[in-house]
TIVEX-77125 format. One record per residue: x, y, z of N, C-alpha, C in turn. Coordinates in steps of 0.02 Angstrom, whole numbers, padded with zeros to 5 digits, always signed. Example, Ala and Ser with C-alpha at 12.3 -4.5 7.8 and 13.67 -1.06 7.14 Angstrom:
<sites>
+00660-00284+00390+00615-00225+00390+00660-00165+00390;+00642-00112+00354+00684-00053+00357+00645+00002+00394;
</sites>
This chain:
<sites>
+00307+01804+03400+00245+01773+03376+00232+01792+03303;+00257+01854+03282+00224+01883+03218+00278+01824+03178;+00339+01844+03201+00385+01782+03158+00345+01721+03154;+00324+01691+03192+00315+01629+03195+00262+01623+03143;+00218+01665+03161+00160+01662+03108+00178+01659+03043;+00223+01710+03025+00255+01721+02951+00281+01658+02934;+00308+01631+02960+00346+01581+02956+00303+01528+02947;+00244+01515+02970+00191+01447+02975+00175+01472+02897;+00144+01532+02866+00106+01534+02822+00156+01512+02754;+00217+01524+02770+00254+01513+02723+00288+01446+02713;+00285+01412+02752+00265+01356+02768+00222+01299+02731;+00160+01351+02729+00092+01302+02706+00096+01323+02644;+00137+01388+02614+00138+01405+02553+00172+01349+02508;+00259+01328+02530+00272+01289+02492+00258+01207+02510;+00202+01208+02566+00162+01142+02549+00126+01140+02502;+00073+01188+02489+00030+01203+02429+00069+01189+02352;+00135+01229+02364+00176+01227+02316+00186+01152+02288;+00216+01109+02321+00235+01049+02340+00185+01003+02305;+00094+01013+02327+00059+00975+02311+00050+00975+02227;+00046+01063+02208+00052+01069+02134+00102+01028+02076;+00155+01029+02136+00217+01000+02081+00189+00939+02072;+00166+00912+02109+00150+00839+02117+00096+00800+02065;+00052+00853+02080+00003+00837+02045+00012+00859+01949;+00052+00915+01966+00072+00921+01872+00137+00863+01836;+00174+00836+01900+00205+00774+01906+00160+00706+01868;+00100+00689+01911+00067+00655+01886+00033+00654+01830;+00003+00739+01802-00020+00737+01750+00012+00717+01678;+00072+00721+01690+00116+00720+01642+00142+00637+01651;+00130+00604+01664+00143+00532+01683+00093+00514+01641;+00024+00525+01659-00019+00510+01616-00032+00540+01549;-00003+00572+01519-00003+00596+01477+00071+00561+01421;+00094+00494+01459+00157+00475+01408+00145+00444+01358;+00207+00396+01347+00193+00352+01290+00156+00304+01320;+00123+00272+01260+00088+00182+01269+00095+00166+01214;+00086+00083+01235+00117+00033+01156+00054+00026+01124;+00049+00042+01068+00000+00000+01016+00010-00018+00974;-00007-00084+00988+00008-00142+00915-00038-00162+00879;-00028-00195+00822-00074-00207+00760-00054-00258+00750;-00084-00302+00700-00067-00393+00678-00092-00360+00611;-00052-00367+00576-00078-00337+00515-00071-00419+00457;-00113-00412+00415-00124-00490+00367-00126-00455+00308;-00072-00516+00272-00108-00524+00189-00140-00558+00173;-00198-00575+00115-00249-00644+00100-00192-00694+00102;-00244-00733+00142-00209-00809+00167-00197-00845+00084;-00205-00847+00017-00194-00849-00006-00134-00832-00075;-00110-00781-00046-00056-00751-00078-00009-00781-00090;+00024-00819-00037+00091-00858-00057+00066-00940-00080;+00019-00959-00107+00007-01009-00139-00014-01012-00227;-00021-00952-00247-00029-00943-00328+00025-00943-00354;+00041-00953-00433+00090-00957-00470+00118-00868-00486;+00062-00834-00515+00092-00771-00517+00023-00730-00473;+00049-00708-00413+00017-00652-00386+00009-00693-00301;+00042-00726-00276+00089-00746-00230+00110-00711-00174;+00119-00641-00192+00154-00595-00148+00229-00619-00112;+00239-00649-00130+00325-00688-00126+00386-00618-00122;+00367-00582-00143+00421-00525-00162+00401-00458-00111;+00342-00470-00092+00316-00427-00042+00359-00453+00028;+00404-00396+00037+00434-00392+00093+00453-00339+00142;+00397-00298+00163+00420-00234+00187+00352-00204+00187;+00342-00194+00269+00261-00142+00260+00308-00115+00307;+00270-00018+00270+00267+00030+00298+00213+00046+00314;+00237+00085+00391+00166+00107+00439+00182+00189+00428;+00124+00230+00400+00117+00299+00419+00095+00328+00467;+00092+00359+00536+00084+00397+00579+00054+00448+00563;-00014+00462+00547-00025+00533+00542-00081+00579+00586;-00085+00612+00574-00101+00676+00622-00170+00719+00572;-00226+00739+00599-00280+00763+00578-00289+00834+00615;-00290+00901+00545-00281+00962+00553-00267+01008+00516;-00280+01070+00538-00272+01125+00483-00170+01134+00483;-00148+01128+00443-00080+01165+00424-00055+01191+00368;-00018+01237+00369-00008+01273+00315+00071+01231+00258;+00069+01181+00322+00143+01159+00270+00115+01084+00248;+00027+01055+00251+00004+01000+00219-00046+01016+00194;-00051+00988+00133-00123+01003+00077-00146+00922+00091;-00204+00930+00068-00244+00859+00052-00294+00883+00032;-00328+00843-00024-00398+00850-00064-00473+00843+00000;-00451+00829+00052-00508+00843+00101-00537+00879+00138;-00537+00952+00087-00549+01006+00129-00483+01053+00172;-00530+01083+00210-00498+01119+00263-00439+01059+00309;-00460+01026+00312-00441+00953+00366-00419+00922+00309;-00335+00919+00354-00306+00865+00307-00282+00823+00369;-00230+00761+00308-00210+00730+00377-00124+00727+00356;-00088+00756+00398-00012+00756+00380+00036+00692+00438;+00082+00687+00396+00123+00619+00430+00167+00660+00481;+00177+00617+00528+00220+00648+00586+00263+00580+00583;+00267+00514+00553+00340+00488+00580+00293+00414+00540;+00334+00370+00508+00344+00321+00481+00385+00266+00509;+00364+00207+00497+00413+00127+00544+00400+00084+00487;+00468+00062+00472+00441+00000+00405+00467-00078+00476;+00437-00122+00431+00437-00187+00477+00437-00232+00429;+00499-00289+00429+00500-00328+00378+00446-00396+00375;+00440-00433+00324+00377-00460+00312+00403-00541+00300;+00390-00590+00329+00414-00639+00320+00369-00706+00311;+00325-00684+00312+00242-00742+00304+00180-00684+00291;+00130-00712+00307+00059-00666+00289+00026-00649+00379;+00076-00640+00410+00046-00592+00469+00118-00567+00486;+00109-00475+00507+00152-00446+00523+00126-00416+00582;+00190-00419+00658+00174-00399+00709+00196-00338+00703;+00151-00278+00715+00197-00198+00722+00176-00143+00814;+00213-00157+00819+00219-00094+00885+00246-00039+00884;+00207+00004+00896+00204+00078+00913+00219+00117+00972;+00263+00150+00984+00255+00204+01036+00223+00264+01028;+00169+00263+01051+00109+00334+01034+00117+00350+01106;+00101+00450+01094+00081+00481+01145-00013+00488+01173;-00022+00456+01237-00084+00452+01270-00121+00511+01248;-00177+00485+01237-00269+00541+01220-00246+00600+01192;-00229+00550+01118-00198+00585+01053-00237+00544+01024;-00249+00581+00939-00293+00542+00889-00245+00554+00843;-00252+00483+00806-00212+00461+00759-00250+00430+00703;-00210+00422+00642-00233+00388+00591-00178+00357+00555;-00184+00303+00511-00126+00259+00514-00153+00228+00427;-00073+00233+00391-00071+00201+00340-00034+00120+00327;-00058+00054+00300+00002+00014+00299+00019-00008+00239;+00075-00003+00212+00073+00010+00137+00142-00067+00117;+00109-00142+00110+00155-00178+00095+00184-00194+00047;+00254-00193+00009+00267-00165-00042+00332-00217-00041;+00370-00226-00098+00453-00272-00107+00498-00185-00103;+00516-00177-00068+00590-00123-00055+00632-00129-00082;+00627-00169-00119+00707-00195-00156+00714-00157-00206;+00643-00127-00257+00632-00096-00305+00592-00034-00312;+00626+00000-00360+00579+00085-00363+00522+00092-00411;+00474+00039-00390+00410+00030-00427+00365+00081-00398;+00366+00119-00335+00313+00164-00308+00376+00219-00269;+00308+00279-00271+00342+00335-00238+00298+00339-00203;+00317+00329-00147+00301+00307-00087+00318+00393-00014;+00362+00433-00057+00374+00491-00019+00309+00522+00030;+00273+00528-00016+00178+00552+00011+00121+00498+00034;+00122+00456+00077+00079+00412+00066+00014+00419+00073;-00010+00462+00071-00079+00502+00056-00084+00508-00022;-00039+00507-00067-00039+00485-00131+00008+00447-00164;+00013+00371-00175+00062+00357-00169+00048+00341-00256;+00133+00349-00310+00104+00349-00373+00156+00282-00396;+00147+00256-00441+00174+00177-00484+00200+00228-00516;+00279+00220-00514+00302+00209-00572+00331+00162-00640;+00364+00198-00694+00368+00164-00753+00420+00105-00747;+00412+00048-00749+00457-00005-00731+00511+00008-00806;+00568+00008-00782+00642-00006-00840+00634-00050-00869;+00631-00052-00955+00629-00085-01004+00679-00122-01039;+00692-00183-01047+00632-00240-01034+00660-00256-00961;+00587-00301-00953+00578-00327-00892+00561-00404-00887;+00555-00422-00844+00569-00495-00831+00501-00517-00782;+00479-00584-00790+00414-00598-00759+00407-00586-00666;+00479-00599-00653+00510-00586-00590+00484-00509-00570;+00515-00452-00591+00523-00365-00603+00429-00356-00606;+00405-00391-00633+00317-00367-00651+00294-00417-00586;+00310-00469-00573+00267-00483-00493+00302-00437-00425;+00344-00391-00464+00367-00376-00401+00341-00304-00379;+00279-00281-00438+00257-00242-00442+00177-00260-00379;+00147-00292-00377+00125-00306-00295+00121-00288-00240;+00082-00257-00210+00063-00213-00164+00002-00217-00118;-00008-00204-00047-00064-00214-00001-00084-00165+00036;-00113-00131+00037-00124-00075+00071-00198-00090+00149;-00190-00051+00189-00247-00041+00250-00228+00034+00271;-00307+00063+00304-00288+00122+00336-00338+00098+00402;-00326+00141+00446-00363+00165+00517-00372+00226+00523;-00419+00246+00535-00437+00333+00524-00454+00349+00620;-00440+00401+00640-00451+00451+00694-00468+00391+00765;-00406+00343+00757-00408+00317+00834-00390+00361+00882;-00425+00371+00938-00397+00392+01011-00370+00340+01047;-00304+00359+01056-00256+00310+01093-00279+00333+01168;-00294+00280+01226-00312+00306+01313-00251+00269+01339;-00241+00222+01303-00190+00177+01326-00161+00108+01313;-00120+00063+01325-00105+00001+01291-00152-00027+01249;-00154-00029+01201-00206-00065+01146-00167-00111+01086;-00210-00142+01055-00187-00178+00985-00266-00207+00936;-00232-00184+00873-00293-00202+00821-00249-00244+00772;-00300-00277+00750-00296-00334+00678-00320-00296+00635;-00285-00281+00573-00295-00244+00523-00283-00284+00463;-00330-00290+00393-00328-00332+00351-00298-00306+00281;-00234-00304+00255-00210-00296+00174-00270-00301+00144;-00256-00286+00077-00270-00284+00015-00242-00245-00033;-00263-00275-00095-00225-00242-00140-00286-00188-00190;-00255-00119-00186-00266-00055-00227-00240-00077-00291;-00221-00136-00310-00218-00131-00378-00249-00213-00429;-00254-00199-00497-00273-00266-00528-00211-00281-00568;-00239-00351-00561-00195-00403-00592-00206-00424-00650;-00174-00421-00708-00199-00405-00783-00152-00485-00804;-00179-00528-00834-00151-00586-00854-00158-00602-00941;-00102-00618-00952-00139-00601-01036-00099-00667-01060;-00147-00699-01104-00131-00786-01112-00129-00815-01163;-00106-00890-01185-00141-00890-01256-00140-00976-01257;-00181-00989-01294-00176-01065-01293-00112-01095-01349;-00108-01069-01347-00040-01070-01409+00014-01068-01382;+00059-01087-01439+00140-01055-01400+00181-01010-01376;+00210-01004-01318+00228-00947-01302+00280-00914-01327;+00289-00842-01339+00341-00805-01377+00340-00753-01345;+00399-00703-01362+00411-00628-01350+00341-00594-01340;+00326-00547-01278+00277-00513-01299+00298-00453-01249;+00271-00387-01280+00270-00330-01254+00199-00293-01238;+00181-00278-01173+00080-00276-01163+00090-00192-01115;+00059-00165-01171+00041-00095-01138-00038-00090-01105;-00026-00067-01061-00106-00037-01024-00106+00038-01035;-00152+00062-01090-00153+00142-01092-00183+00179-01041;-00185+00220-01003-00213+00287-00985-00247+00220-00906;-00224+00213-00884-00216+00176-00824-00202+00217-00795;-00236+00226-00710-00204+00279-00641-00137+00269-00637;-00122+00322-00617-00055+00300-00592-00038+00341-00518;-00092+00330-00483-00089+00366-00400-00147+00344-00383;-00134+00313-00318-00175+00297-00261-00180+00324-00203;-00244+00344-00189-00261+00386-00130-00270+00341-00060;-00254+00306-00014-00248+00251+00031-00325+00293+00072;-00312+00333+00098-00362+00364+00129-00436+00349+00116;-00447+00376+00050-00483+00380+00019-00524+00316-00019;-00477+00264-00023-00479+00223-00061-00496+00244-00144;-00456+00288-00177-00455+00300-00228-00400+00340-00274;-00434+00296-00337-00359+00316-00386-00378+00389-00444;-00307+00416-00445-00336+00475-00502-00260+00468-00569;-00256+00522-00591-00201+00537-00655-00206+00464-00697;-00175+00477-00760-00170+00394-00797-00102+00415-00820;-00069+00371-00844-00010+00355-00875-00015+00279-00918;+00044+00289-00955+00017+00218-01012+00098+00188-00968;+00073+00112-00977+00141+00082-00949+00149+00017-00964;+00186+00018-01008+00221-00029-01055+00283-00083-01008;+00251-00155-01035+00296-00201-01010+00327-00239-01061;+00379-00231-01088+00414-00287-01135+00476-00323-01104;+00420-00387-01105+00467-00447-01077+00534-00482-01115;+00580-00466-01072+00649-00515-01111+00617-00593-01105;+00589-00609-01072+00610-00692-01064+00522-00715-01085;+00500-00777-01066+00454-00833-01094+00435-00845-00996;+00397-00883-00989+00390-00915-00932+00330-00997-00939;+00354-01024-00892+00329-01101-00923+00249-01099-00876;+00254-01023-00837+00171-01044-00791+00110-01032-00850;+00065-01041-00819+00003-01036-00827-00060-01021-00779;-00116-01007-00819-00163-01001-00777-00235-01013-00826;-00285-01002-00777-00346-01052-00801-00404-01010-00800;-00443-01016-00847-00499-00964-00863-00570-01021-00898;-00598-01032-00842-00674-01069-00877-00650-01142-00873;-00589-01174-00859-00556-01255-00859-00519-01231-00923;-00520-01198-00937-00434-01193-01002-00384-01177-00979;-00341-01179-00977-00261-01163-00967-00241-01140-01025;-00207-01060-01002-00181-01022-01032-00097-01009-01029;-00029-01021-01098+00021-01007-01057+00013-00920-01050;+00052-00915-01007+00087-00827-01002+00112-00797-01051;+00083-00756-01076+00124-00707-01124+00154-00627-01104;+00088-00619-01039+00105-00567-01012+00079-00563-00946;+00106-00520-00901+00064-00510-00818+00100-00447-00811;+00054-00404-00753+00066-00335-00713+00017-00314-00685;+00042-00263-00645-00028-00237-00618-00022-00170-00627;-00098-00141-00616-00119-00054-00634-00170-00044-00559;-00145+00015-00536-00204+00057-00506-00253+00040-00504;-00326+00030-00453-00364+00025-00510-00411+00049-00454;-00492+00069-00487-00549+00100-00439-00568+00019-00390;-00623+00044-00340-00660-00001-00326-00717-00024-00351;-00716-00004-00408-00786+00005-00450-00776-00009-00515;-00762-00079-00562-00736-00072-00609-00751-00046-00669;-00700-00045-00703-00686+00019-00754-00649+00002-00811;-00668+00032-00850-00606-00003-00919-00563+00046-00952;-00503+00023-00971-00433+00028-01005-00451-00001-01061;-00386+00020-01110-00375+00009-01188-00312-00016-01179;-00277-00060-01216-00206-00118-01197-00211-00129-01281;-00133-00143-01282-00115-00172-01348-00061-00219-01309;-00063-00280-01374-00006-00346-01343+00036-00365-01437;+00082-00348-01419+00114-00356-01488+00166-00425-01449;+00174-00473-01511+00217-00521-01517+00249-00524-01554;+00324-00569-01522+00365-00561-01595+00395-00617-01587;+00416-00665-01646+00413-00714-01655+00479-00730-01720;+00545-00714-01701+00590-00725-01754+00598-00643-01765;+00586-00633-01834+00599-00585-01884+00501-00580-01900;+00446-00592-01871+00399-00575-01878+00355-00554-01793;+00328-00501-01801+00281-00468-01763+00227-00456-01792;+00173-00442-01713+00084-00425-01754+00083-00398-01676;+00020-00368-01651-00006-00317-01629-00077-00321-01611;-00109-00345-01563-00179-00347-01536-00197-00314-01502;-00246-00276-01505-00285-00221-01481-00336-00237-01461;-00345-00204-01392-00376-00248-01341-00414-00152-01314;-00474-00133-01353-00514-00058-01318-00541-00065-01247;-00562-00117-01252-00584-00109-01171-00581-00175-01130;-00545-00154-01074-00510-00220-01051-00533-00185-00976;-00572-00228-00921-00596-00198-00878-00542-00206-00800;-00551-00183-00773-00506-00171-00713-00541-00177-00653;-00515-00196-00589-00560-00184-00526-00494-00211-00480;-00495-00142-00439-00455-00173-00374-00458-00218-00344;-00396-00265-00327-00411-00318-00296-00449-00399-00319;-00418-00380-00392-00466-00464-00434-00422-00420-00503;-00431-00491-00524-00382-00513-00586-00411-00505-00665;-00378-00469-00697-00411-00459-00760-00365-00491-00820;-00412-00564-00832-00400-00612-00884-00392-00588-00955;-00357-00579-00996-00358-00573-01071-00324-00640-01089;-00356-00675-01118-00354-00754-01146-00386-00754-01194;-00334-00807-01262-00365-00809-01318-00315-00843-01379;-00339-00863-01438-00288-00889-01455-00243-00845-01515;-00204-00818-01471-00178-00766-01513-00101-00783-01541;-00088-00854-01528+00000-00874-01559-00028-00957-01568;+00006-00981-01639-00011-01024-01646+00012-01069-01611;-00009-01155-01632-00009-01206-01569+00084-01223-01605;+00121-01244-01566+00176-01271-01597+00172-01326-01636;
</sites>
C-alpha cells in the first residue's frame, strides 16, 4: 500500500508537471511572430510634374526600432532613445508600396520609412534617426539633381497584439529650389549656402548646414510657371529643410561662351515639402 501510495503521488506529480509544460507551451505560442503590414503612399501627384516627379524614387526603407535606455545608442531624446534592431528595403514601382513585417507579439515598436533612388550616394542613410545629404559629384546633370528626392513617414510606440496593417503617408523633409529665367538658357552653377544637411525623421527636424553646390554640364528644354509666366530651367535641387520656413543665402553664376556673371540671391526662403521659386530675368532673350 505504502508503494502504491508513493507511486499515485508521483503520478499526480508529473501530471502537474505535464500541465506546466503545457501551459508554458502555450504561452510561448502566443507570444510569436504576427504579420504587420503598411500601404505606404507618395503624393498622388509626384509622377505627373516635369521636375519633382519622383520618377527616380525607387526604394523605401523600413526601420525597425526599439524604445530604451542602452549604452551602445545615443539619441538627442533624453534618457530614452530609440535604437534600430533590423531594416527591410522594398522596391517602389508606382505611388503605393505594400510592406510586410514579421514582428514579435505585445512588443512596442516604432518605425521609420525613408523613400529614396538606391542607385545613388546622395544620403547616408547608415543612422536613420539622422539621416545626412550628401555633396553630389561635380558637375551634375538635371537627371543626378532630381535624383536627389526623397519621402520620409514615421510611426512612433505601436503595440503589436496581433495581425494588423496601417496606411502611412510620404512626404518630403526636403525643398525644392527652382531657379529660372525668362531668357535664354545657358550654363549655370547654383549654390545654396549654410543649408542643413541632416534630418531628424523622428523628430521631424533638421540641424548642421553645409553649402552645396550644383554645376550643371548640360541645358534642359523644361520649364515651370510662377504667377502665369513660364520660366526656362537654369537650375533645380533640393536642401533639408525646417517645417517652419526659413531662409538661406544662394549665388547662381552663368556662363555663356568666354563670359560669366554671378547673382546673389541673401535670402531665399525654404520650407519642407513646397517649392522654392527663384525666377527672373537674369539671361538675355535670344
Amino acid at each position: 500500500m505504502k508503494n502504491l501510495l508513493h507511486n499515485i503521488q508521483k503520478l499526480m506529480m508529473l501530471a502537474l508537471m505535464m500541465v506546466g509544460l503545457q501551459s508554458c507551451s502555450d504561452d510561448l505560442q502566443e507570444m510569436g511572430d504576427v504579420e504587420v503590414s503598411f500601404t505606404a503612399t507618395l503624393p498622388t501627384d509626384t509622377r505627373t510634374r516635369s521636375f519633382g516627379k519622383a520618377e527616380q524614387v525607387n526604394t523605401l526603407l523600413v526601420g525597425i526600432f526599439k524604445k530604451g535606455v542602452s549604452d551602445e545608442h545615443t539619441n538627442s531624446r533624453g534618457s530614452w532613445s530609440y535604437y534600430e534592431i533590423d531594416r527591410k528595403f522594398f522596391l517602389i514601382s508606382g505611388t503605393s508600396i505594400d510592406v510586410s513585417l514579421s514582428l514579435a507579439q505585445n512588443q512596442i515598436y516604432s518605425f521609420v520609412f525613408w523613400a529614396y533612388d538606391s542607385n545613388r550616394n546622395i544620403y547616408d542613410i547608415d543612422d536613420l534617426t539622422a539621416i545626412k545629404m550628401n555633396t553630389l559629384p561635380n558637375p551634375i546633370t538635371f537627371s543626378e539633381a532630381e535624383a536627389m528626392d526623397a519621402f520620409f513617414a514615421t510611426m512612433e510606440d505601436i503595440t503589436i497584439t496581433g495581425d494588423c496593417s496601417y496606411s502611412v503617408e510620404l512626404v518630403r523633409p526636403l525643398a525644392q529650389i527652382n531657379v529660372g529665367t525668362t531668357g535664354k538658357v545657358m550654363q549655370a552653377s547654383f549654390t545654396a549656402k549654410s543649408a542643413p544637411d541632416t534630418f531628424h525623421p523622428f523628430t521631424n527636424t533638421v540641424s548642421g548646414t553645409a553649402d552645396y553646390t550644383w554645376n550643371f554640364s548640360e541645358t534642359t528644354t523644361e520649364t515651370f510657371s510662377v504667377d502665369g509666366t513660364e520660366y526656362n530651367y537654369l537650375a533645380m535641387g533640393y536642401v533639408f529643410a525646417p517645417t517652419k520656413a526659413t531662409n538661406i543665402s544662394a549665388k547662381l553664376t552663368l556662363t555663356d561662351g568666354n563670359n560669366s556673371k554671378t547673382v546673389e540671391f541673401p535670402q531665399v526662403e525654404i520650407e519642407a515639402n513646397q517649392r522654392s521659386n527663384i525666377a527672373g530675368n537674369f539671361t538675355p532673350t535670344e
